[in-house]
C-alpha positions as CSV (number, residue, x, y, z in Angstrom):
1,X,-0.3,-2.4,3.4
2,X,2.2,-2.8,1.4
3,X,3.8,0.8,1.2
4,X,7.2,1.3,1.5
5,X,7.7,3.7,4.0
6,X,11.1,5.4,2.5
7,X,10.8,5.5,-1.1
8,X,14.0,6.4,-3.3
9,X,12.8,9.5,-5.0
10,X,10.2,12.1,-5.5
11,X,10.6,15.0,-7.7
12,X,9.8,18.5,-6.0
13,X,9.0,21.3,-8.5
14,X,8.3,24.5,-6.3
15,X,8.7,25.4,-2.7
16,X,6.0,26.9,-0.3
17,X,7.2,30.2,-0.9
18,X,7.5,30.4,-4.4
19,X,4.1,28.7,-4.7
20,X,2.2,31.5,-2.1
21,X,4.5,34.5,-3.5
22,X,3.9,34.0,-7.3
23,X,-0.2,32.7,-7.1
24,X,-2.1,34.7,-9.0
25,X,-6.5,33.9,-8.6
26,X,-7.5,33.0,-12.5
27,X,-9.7,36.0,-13.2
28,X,-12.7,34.2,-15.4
29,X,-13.9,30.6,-15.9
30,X,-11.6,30.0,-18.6
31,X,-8.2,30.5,-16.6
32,X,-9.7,28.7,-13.4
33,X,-9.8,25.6,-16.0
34,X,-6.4,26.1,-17.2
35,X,-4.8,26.8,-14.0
36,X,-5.8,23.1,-13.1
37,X,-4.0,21.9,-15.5
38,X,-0.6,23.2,-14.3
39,X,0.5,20.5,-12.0
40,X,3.3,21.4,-9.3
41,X,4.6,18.4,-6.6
42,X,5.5,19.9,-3.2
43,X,7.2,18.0,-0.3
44,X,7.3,18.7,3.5
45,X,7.0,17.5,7.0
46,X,3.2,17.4,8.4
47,X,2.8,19.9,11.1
48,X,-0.8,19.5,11.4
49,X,-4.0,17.1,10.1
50,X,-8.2,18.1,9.8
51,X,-9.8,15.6,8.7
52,X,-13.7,16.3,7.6
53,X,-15.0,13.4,6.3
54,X,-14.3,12.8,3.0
55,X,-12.0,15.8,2.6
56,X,-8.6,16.7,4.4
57,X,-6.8,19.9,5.0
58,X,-3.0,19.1,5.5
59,X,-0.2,21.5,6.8
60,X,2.8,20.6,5.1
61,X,6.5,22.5,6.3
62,X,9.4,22.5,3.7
63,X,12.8,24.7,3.9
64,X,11.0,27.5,3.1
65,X,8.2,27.4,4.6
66,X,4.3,26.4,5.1
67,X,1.6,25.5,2.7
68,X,-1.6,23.6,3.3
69,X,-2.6,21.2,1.2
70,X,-6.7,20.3,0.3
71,X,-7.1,16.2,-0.3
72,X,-10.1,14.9,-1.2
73,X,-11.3,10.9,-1.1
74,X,-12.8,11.0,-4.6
75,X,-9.3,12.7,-6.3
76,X,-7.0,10.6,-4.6
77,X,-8.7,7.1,-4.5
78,X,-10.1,5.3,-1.3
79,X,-6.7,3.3,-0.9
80,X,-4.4,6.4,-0.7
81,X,-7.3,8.4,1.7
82,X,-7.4,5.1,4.0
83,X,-3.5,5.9,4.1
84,X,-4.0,9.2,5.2
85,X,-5.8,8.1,8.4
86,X,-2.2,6.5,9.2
87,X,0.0,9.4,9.1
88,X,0.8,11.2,11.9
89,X,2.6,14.7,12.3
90,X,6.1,14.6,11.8
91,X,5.4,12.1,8.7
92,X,7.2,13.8,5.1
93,X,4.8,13.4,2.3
94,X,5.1,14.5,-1.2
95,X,1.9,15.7,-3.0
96,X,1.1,16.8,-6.0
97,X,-2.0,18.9,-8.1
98,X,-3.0,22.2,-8.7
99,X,-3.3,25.8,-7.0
100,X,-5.8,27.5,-5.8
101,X,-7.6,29.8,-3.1
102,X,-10.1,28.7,-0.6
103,X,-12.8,30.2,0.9
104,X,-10.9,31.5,4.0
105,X,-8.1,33.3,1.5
106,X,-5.3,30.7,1.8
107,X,-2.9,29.7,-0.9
108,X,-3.4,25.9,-1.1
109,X,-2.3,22.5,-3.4
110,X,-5.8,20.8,-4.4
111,X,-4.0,17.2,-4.5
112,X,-4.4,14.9,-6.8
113,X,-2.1,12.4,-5.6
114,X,0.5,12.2,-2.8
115,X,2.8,9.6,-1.2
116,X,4.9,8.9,1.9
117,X,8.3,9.8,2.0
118,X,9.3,9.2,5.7
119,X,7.3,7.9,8.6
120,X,8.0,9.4,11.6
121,X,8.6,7.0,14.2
122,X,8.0,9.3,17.5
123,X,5.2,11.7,16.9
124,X,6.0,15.6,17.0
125,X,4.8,17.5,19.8
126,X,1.8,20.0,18.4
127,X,2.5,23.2,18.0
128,X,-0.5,26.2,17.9
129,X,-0.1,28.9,16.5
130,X,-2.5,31.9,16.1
131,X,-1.7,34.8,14.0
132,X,-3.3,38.2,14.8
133,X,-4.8,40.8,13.0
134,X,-1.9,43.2,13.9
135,X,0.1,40.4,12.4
136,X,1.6,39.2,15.7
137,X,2.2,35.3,16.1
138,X,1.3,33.8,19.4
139,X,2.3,30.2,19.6
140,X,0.7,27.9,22.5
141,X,1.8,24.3,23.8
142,X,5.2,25.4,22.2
143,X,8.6,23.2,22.9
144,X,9.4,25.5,25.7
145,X,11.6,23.9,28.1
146,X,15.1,24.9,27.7
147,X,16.6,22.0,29.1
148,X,14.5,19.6,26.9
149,X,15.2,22.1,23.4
150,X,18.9,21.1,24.2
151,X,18.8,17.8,24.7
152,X,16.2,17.0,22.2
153,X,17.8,19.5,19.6
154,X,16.2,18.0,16.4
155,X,13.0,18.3,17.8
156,X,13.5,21.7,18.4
157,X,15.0,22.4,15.1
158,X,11.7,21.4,13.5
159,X,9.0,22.8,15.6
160,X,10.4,26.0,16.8
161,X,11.5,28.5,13.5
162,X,13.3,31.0,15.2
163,X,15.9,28.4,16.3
164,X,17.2,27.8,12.5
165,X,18.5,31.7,12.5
């Protein structure tokens, strides 16, 4: 394809938490226009892919912490979207575009570009997690084996967050 698959830069300009802490919805028309024109880049480590046809909801992880990212074929061009269906989790991207709220309430980057940073070259295992109305995480198919989370300490690093404190 053509794509080198570690590229010597990419600018970040905010981090998941500043981006989710300091969104603010545009109240009319007028600000929802303007607020597409500010253009933040965000990078991170996939932790999870949806694909819907010609729209993708990506789950990015950077140092401090998650933000989902909304990519649609017709805003970033059939070439980069046919890329899309080769990353895998564990892959850093960098994206960049605008903020905004879904329909479901989350904080997300509609993208109008984004790039590969890193391939991953052994897939991440996947990692559920379900949050609960009382605002208790439950996490299923997690990295759970002690043994393994020693040996395999990078992997455990990334997928478990507790582990980092």
């Amino acid at each position: 394809m053509g794509i080198n698959p570690y590229p010597h830069r990419f600018d970040v300009s905010h981090y998941s938490k500043d981006i989710i802490n300091n969104f603010v919805d545009p109240a009319d028309d007028e600000q929802k226009e303007k607020s597409k024109e500010v253009i933040i880049s965000v990078a991170g480590r996939i932790m999870a892919i949806r694909k819907m046809g010609k729209a993708c909801f990506v789950h990015i992880k950077d140092e401090q912490g998650k933000i989902q990212l909304y990519i649609r074929k017709d805003d970033v061009g059939e070439e980069s979207y046919n890329l899309l269906k080769l990353l895998d989790i564990g892959d850093i991207i960098g994206a960049a575009g605008y903020v905004f709220r879904t329909k479901t309430g989350e904080v997300s980057i509609h993208c109008n570009t984004f790039s590969l940073l890193t391939k991953s070259l052994h897939p991440l295992p996947v990692v559920k997690e379900e949050i609960l109305e009382s605002g208790e995480k439950i996490v299923y198919d997690a990295f759970a084996d002690v043994e393994l989370r020693y040996r395999q300490r990078y992997i455990d690093l990334i997928v478990n967050d507790g582990v980092k404190e």
